[in-house]
C-alpha positions as CSV (number, residue, x, y, z in Angstrom):
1,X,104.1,-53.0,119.7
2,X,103.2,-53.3,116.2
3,X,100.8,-56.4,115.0
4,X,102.1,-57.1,111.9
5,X,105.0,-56.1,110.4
6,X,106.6,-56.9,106.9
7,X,110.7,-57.1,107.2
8,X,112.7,-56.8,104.1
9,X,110.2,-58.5,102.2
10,X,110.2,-59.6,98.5
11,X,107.2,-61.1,97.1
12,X,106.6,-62.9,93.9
13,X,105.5,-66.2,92.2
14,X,106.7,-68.9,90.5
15,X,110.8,-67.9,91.8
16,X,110.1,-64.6,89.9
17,X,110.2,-61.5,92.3
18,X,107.6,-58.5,91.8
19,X,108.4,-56.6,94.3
20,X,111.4,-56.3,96.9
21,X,112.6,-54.4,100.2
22,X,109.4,-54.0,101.5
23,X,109.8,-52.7,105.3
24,X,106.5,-51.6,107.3
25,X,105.2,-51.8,110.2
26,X,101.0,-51.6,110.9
27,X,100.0,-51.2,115.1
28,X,96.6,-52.7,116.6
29,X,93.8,-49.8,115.4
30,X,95.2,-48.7,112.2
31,X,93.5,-47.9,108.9
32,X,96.3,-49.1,107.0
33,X,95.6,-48.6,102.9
34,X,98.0,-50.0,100.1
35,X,98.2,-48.2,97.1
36,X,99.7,-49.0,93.9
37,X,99.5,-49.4,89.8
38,X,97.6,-52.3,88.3
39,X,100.0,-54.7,88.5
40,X,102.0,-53.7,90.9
41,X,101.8,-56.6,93.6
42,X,99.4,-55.6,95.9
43,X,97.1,-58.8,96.1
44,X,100.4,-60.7,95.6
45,X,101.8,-59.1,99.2
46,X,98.1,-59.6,100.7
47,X,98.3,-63.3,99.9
48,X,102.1,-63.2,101.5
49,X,100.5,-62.2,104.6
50,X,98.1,-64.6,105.2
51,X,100.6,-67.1,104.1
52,X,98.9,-68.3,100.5
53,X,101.8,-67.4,98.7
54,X,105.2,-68.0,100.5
55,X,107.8,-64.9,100.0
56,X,110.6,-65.0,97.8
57,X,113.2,-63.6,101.0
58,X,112.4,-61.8,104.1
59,X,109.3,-62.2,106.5
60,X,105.9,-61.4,107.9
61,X,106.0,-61.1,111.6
62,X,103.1,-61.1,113.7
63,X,102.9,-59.4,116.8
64,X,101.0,-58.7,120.3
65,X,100.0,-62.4,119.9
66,X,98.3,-62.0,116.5
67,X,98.4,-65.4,114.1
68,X,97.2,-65.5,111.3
69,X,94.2,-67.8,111.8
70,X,92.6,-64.5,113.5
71,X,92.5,-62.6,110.1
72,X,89.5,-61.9,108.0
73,X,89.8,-61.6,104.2
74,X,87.4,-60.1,101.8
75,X,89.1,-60.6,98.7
76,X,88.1,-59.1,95.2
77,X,85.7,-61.3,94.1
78,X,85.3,-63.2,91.2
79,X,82.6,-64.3,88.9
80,X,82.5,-68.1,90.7
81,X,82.1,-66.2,93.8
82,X,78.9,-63.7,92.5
83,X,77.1,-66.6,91.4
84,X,77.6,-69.2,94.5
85,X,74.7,-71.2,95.0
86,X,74.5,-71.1,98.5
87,X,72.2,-69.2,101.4
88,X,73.5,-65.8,102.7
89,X,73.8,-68.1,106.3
90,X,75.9,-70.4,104.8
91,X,78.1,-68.2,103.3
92,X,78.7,-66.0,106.6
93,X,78.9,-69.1,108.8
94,X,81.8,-70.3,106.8
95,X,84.1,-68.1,107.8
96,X,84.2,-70.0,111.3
97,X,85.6,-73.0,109.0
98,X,89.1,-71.6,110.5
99,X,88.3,-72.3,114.2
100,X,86.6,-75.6,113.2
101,X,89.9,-77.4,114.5
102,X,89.3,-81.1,114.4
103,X,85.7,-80.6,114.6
104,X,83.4,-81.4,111.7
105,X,80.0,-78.9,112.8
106,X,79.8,-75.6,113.7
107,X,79.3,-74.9,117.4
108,X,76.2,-72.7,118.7
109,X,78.8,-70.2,120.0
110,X,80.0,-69.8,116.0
111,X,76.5,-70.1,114.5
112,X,75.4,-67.2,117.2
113,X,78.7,-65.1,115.9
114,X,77.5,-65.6,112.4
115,X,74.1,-63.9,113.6
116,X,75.7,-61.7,115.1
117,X,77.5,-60.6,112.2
118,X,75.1,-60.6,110.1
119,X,72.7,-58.1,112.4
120,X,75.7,-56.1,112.6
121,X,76.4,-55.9,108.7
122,X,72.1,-55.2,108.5
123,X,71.7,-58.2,106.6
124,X,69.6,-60.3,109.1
125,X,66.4,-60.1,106.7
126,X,68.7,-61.9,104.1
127,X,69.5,-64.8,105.9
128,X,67.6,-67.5,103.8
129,X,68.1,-65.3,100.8
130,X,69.8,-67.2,97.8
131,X,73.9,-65.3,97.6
132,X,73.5,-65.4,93.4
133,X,70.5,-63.2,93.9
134,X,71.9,-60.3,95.8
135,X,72.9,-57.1,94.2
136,X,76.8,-56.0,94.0
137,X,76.2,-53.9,97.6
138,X,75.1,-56.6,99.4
139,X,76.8,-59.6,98.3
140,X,79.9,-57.6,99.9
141,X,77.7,-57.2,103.3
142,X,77.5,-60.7,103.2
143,X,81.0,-61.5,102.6
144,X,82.5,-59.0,105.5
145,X,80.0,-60.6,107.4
146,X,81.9,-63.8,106.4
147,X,85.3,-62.1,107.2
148,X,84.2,-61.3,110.7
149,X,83.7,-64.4,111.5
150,X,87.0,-65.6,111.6
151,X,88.8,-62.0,113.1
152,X,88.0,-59.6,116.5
153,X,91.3,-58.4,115.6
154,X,92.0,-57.7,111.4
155,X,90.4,-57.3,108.7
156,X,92.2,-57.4,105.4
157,X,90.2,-56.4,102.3
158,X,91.3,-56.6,98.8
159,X,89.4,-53.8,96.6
160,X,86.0,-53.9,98.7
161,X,83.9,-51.3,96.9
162,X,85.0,-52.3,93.3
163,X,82.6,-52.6,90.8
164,X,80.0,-50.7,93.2
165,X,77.8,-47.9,92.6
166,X,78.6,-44.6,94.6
167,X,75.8,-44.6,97.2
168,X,76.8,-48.4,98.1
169,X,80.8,-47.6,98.0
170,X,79.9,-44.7,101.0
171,X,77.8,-47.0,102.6
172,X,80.8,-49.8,102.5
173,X,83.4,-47.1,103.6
174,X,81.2,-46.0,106.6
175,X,80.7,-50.0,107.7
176,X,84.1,-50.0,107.7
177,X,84.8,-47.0,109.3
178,X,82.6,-48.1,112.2
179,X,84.6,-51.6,112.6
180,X,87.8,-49.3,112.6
181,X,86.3,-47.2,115.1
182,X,85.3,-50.3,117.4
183,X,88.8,-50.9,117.5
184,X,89.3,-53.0,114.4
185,X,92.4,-52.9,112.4
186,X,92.3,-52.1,108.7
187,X,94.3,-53.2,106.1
188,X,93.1,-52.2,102.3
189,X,93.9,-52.3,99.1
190,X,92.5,-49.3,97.5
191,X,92.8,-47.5,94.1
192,X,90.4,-44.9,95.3
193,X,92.7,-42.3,97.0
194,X,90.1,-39.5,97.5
195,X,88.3,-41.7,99.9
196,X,91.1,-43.6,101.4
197,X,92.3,-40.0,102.6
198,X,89.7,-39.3,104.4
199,X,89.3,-42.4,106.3
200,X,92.8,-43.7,106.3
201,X,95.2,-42.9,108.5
202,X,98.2,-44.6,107.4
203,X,99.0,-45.4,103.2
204,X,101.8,-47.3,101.9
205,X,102.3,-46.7,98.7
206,X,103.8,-50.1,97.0
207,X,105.6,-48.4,94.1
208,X,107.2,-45.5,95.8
209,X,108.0,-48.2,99.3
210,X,106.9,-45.3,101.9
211,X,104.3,-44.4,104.2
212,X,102.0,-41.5,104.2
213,X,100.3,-40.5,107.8
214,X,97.4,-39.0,107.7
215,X,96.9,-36.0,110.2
216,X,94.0,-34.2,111.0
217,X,92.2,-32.3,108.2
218,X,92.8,-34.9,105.4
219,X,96.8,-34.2,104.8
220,X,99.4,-36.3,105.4
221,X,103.2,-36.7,105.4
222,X,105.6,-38.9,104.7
223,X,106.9,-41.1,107.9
């Protein structure tokens, strides 16, 4: 059963479509990249699927009890973002504001997942650390930190080693690899295709509409 799913999909803003008959279909465990030209509606479809931009026609379907409160997001960030006065706690702990419900205070149960997150992202020593502060590789520790706070289940992740230097982009792959490998699902928009082949294993690339798998040994096929 797939988890999500996109069913001749058109996306778009303001009544103006970018993009149409989208059809996919992304199972519980993939490493699912989208590729695409600058420009070419990939953050728009993103924002489709977690429901911050309605589609123009078709659907998003969710599957094997998936919802879309039990996605993370990383998206690209901005300059706001880089220069957030806040502690590197605070910022991971707020991605638990989706399961806050009708309370107003995190529970111990979320403030022990951001912890936990944290440890697991190596960033425990940069708890009380100021988020304006941090350089380019670990500001994005601290925001998939933030992103796994709200999933066990997906992580979606919108250019996550742009604007990094190449020893922190193969750091971020790997960290990312290892949540894929812990049974994580992927879903990324990448322009960097030598890497995304190698740790991908399906692409879907946006311009042509099809899917590339990726078999053993780095090549792929259409399917």
């Amino acid at each position: 059963m797939s988890i999500l799913s996109a069913r001749d999909l058109s996306i778009g803003y303001d009544g103006r479509t970018i993009l149409s008959n989208i059809d996919f279909k992304i199972h519980s465990g993939d490493y699912f990249c989208i590729v695409g030209e600058n420009g070419s509606g990939k953050s728009t479809l993103m924002k489709t699927i977690l429901g911050l931009q309605p589609a123009i026609s078709g659907e998003i379907v969710f599957g094997d009890g998936l919802n879309k409160s039990q996605i993370g997001y990383l998206p690209q960030q901005t300059d706001l973002q880089k220069d957030f006065p806040a502690s590197v706690y605070e910022i991971v702990l707020s991605g638990c504001q989706s399961h806050l419900g009708k309370h107003f205070f995190y529970s111990k149960a979320q403030k022990k997942t951001a912890l936990m997150n944290m440890e697991k992202m190596g960033i425990s020593h940069l708890k009380n650390r100021c988020f304006r502060e941090l350089s380019g590789g670990q500001k994005q520790r601290v925001l998939l930190s933030r992103a796994l706070c709200a999933t066990t289940r997906v992580l979606l992740l919108d250019e996550p080693v742009a604007g990094l230097d190449p020893t922190m982009t193969a750091d971020m792959y790997q960290l990312i690899k290892e949540l894929n490998d812990d049974g994580m699902t992927i879903i990324m928009i990448s322009h960097d295709i030598a890497n995304i082949s190698i740790y991908a294993n399906r692409i879907f690339d946006i311009n042509k509409a099809e899917i590339k798998t990726i078999t053993t040994g780095g090549t792929c096929y259409v399917g």
